[in-house]
C-alpha positions as CSV (number, residue, x, y, z in Angstrom):
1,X,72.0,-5.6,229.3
2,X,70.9,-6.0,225.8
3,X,67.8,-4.4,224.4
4,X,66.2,-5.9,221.7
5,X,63.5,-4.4,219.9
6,X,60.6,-6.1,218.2
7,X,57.9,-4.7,215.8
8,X,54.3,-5.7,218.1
9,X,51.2,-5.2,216.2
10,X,47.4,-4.8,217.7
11,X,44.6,-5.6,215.9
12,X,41.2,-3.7,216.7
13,X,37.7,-4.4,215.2
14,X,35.8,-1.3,214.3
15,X,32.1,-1.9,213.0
16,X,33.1,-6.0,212.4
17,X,36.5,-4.7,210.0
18,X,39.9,-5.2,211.7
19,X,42.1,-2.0,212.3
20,X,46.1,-2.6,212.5
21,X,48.0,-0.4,214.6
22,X,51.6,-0.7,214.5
23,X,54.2,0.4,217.8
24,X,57.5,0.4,218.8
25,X,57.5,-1.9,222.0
26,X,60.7,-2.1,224.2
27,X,61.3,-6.1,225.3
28,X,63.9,-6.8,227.7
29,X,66.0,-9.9,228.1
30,X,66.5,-10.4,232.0
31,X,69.7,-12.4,233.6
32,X,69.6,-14.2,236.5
33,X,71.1,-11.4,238.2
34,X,69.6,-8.6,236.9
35,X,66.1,-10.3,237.4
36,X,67.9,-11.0,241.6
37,X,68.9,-7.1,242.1
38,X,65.3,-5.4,240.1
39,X,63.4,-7.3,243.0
40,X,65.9,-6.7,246.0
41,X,65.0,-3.0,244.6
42,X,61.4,-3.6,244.5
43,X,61.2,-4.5,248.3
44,X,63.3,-2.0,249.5
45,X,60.7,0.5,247.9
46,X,58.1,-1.9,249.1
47,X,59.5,-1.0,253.1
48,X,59.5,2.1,252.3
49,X,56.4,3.3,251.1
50,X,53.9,4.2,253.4
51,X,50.8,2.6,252.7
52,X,47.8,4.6,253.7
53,X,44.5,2.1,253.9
54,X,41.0,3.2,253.5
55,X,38.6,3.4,256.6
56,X,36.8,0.3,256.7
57,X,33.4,2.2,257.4
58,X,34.1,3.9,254.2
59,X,34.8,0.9,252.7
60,X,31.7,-1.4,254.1
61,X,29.7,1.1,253.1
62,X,28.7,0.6,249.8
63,X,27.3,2.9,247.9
64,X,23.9,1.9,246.8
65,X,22.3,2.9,243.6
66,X,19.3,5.2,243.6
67,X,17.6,5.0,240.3
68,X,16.1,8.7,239.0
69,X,12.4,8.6,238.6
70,X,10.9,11.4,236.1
71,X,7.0,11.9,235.5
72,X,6.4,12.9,232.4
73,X,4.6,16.0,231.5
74,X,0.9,15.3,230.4
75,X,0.0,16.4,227.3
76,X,-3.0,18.5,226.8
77,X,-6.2,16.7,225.8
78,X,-7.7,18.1,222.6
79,X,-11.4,17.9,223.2
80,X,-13.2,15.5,220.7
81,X,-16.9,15.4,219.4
82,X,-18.6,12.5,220.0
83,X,-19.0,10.5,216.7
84,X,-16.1,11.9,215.1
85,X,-13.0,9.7,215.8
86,X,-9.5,11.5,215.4
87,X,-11.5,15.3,214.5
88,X,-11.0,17.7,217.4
89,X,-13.8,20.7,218.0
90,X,-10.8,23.1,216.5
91,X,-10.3,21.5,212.9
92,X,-13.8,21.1,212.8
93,X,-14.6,24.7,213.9
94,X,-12.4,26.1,211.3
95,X,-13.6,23.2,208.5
96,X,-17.4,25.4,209.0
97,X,-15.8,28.3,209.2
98,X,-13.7,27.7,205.8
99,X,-16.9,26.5,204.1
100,X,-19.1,29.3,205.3
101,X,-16.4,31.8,204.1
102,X,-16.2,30.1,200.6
103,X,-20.2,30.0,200.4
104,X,-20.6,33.6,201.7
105,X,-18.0,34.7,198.4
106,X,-19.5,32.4,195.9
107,X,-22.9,33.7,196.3
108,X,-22.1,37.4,196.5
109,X,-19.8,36.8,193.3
110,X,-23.2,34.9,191.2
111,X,-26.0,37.5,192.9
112,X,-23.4,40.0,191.8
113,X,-22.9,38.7,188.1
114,X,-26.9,38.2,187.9
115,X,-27.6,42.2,188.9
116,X,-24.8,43.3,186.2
117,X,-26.5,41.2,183.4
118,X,-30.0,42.0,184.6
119,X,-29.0,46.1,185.0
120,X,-29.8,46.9,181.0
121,X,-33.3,45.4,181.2
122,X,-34.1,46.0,185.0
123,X,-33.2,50.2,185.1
124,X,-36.0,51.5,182.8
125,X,-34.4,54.7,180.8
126,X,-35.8,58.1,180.6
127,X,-37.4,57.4,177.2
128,X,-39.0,54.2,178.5
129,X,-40.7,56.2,181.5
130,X,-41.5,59.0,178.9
131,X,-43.1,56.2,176.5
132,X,-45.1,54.2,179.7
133,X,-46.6,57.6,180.3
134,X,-47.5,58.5,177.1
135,X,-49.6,54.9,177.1
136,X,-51.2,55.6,180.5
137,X,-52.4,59.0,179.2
138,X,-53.9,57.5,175.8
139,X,-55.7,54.6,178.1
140,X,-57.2,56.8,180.2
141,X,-58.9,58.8,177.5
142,X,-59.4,55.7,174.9
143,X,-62.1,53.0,175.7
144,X,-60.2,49.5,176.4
145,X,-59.7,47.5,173.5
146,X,-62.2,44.7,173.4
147,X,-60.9,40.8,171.9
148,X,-62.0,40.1,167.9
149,X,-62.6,36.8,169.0
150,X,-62.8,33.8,171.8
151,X,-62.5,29.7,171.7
152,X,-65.8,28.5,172.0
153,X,-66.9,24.6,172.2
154,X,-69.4,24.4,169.3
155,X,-72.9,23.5,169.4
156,X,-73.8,19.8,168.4
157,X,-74.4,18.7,165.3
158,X,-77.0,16.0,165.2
159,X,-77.4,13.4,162.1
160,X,-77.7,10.3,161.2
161,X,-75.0,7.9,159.8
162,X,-74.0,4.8,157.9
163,X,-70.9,3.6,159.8
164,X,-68.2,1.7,158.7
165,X,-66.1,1.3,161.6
166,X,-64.9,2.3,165.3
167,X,-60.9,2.8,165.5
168,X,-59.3,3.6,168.4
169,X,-56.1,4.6,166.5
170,X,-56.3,7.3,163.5
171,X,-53.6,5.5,161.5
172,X,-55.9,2.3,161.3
173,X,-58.9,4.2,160.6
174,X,-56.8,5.5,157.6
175,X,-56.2,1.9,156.6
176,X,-59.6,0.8,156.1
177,X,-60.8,3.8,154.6
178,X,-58.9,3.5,151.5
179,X,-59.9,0.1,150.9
180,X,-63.7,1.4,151.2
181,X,-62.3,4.6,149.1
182,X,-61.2,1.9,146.6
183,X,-65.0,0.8,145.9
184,X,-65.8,4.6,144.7
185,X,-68.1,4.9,147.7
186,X,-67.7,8.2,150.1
187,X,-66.0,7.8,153.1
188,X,-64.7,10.0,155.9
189,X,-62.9,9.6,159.4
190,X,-65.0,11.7,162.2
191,X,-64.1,12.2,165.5
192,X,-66.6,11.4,168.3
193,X,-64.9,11.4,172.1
194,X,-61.1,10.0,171.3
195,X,-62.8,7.6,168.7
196,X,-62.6,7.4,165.1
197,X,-65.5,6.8,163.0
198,X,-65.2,5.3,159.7
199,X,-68.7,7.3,157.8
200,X,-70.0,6.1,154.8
201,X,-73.1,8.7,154.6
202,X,-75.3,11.4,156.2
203,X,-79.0,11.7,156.0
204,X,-81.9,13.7,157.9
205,X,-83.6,11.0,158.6
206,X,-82.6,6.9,160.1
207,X,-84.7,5.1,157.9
208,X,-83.2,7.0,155.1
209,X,-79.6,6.2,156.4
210,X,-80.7,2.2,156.8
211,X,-81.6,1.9,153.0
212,X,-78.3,3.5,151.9
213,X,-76.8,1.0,154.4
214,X,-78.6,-1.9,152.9
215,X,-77.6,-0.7,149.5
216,X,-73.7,-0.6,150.4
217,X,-74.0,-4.6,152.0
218,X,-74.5,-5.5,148.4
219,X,-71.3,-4.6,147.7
220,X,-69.9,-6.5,150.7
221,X,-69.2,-3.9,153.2
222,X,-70.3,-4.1,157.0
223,X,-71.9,-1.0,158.1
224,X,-75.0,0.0,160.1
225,X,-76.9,2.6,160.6
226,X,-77.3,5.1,164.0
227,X,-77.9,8.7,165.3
228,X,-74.7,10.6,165.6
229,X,-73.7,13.8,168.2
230,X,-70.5,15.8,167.6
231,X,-68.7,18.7,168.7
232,X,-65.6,20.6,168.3
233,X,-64.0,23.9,168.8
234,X,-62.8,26.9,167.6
235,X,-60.6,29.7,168.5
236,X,-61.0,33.4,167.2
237,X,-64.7,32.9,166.9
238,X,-66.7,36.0,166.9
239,X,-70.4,36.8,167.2
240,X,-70.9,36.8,163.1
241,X,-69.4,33.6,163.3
242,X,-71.9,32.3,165.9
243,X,-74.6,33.5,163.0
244,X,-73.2,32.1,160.4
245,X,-72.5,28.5,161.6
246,X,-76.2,28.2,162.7
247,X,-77.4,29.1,158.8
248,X,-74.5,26.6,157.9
249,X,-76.3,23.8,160.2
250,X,-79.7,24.6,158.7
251,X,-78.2,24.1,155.4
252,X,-75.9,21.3,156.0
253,X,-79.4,19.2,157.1
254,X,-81.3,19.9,154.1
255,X,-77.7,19.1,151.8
256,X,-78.1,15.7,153.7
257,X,-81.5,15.5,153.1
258,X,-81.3,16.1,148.8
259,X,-78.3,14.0,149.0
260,X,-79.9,10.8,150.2
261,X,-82.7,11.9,147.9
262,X,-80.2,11.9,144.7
263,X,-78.7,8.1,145.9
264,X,-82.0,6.6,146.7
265,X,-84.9,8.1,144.9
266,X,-82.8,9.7,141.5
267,X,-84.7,13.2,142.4
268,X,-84.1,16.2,144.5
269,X,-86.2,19.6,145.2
270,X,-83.5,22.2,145.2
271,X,-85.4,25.2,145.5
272,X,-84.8,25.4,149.6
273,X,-81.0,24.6,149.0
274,X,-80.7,27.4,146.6
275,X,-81.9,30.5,149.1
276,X,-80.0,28.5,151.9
277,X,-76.4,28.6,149.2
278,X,-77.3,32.5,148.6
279,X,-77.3,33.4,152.0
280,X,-74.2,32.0,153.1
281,X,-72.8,32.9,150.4
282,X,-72.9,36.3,151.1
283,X,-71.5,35.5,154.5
284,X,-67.9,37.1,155.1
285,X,-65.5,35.3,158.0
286,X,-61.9,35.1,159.0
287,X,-62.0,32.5,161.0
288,X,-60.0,29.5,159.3
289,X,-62.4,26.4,160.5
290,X,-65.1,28.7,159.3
291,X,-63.7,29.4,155.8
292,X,-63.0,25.6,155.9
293,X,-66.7,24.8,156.9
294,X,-68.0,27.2,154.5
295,X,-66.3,25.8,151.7
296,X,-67.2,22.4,151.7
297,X,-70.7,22.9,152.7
298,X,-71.0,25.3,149.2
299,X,-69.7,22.4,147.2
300,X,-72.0,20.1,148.3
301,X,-75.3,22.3,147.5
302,X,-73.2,22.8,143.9
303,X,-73.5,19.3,143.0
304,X,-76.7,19.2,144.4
305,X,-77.7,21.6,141.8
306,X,-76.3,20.2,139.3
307,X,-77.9,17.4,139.2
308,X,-81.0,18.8,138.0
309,X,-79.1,19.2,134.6
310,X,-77.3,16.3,134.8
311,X,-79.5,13.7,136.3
312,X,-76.2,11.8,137.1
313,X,-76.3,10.0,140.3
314,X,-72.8,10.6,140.6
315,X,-73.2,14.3,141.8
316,X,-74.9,13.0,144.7
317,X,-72.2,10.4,145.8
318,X,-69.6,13.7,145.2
319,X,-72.4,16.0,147.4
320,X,-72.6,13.1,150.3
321,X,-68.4,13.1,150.1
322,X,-68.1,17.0,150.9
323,X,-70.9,16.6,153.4
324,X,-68.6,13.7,155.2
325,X,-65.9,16.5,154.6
326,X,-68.0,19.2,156.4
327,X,-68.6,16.3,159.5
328,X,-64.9,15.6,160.0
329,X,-63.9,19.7,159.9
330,X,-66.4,19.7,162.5
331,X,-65.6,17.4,165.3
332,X,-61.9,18.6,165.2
């Protein structure tokens, strides 16, 4: 019998790609005979091998599948708030926790930074407690200081006026007054309760204040004439200040008075005016409105005066303007 050998390959996909594996496979060529004796052979071993058959129980029995059944173990439920979806009562315990420990160590450190700046000015020294006593012992034996002076609401000052104007605004007060200013007639802004009064003149007396009034229409300006209250105040006032605005308020009506006189009648009587000027004069204050009052009352009863050398009706326009002056100082 021949034997022939022939090359056999397999081809095997792995993962969609073909594997070749190459082996050595024996092929026989049978002849009739040979194929006649291999069987005669294979039933002779066929008689005698003892066949051994399986019990038929065993073999009806079939065994039957049981499928495994497992439960799973159930995981522990994380208690929840109510209101706060996926946030368990742990992570928001330690959340308050983690905040209250943060607060707790920011406000130590700023109360802490606070008492170290504060320590210099806060711990009085020795010589501070030696200086505090040395002050209590010299007020206990020396009479309490008493204030130079107080802020007072001054009195009213009562007079009668040729207005030119009520403003509301300072600014258009100003406005007007310089085209008045412009017709070399006297003229003053005075406060009265917020308002601004445009003043043309000052008198004593209202029937004296309606002729000047009359005479200024002529030269085409609208004013009237009224009674007049104002006020003001002043800080650092002191009793000789009390005494020495009240002569100032005596002499400031009879300025008015020989004022008018001078613009309306070309003659003045002096005499009262000139005792009044002494006696303020002579009057000492360091109170600022004061000085301010003082001053432009004095020139006032100046011009006055000098009119009676003069006879120039000029110096009474110049006494009414310091008089406006002493009005407007007042009502601040």
């Amino acid at each position: 019998m021949d034997k022939q050998t022939k090359k056999s390959t397999v081809k095997i996909k792995i993962d969609g790609k073909e594997q070749k594996f190459e082996d050595d496979l024996l092929v026989h060529h049978w002849s009739g005979q040979e194929m006649a004796a291999a069987a005669e052979k294979d039933q002779k071993e066929e008689d005698d091998f003892d066949w051994v058959l399986p019990d038929e129980e065993a073999v009806t029995k079939k065994e039957e599948f049981q499928p495994m059944y497992y439960v799973p173990k159930p995981k522990r439920k994380k208690l929840m708030l109510p209101g706060n979806s996926g946030k368990s009562i742990a992570s928001i315990m330690f959340s308050i926790v983690s905040a209250m420990v943060i607060g707790i160590s920011l406000g130590y450190g700023i109360i802490h930074f606070m008492q170290k700046e504060d320590t210099p000015n806060s711990q009085p020294t020795n010589q501070m407690l030696q200086e505090n006593e040395g002050k209590d012992s010299k007020a206990a034996t020396s009479p309490p200081e008493q204030k130079k002076g107080r802020e007072i609401t001054l009195p009213e000052l009562s007079t009668n006026i040729v207005q030119g104007g009520v403003f509301g605004e300072e600014d258009a007060a100003k406005k007007v007054k310089q085209s008045i200013a412009a017709k070399e007639v006297p003229v003053e802004i005075v406060n009265q309760d917020g308002n601004q009064l445009l003043v043309l003149g000052t008198s004593n007396e209202l029937g004296t204040a309606k002729l000047l009034g009359e005479k200024l229409k002529k030269k085409d300006m609208d004013v009237y004439a009224k009674s007049l209250s104002i006020s003001g105040t002043a800080s650092e006032f002191s009793k000789k200040d009390e005494a020495l605005l009240t002569e100032m308020l005596a002499l400031f009506d009879q300025s008015s008075k020989e004022s008018m006189d001078i613009l309306l009648n070309k003659e003045v009587d002096d005499s009262t005016i000139a005792s009044l000027r002494k006696k303020i004069e002579k009057q000492k204050t360091n109170n600022e409105k004061m000085i301010q009052l003082q001053t432009a009352l004095l020139q006032a009863t100046k011009e006055i005066e000098s009119f009676q050398q003069t006879k120039d009706i000029k110096n009474g326009e110049k006494a009414q303007g310091y008089l406006l002056k002493f009005m407007k100082i007042y009502s601040k």
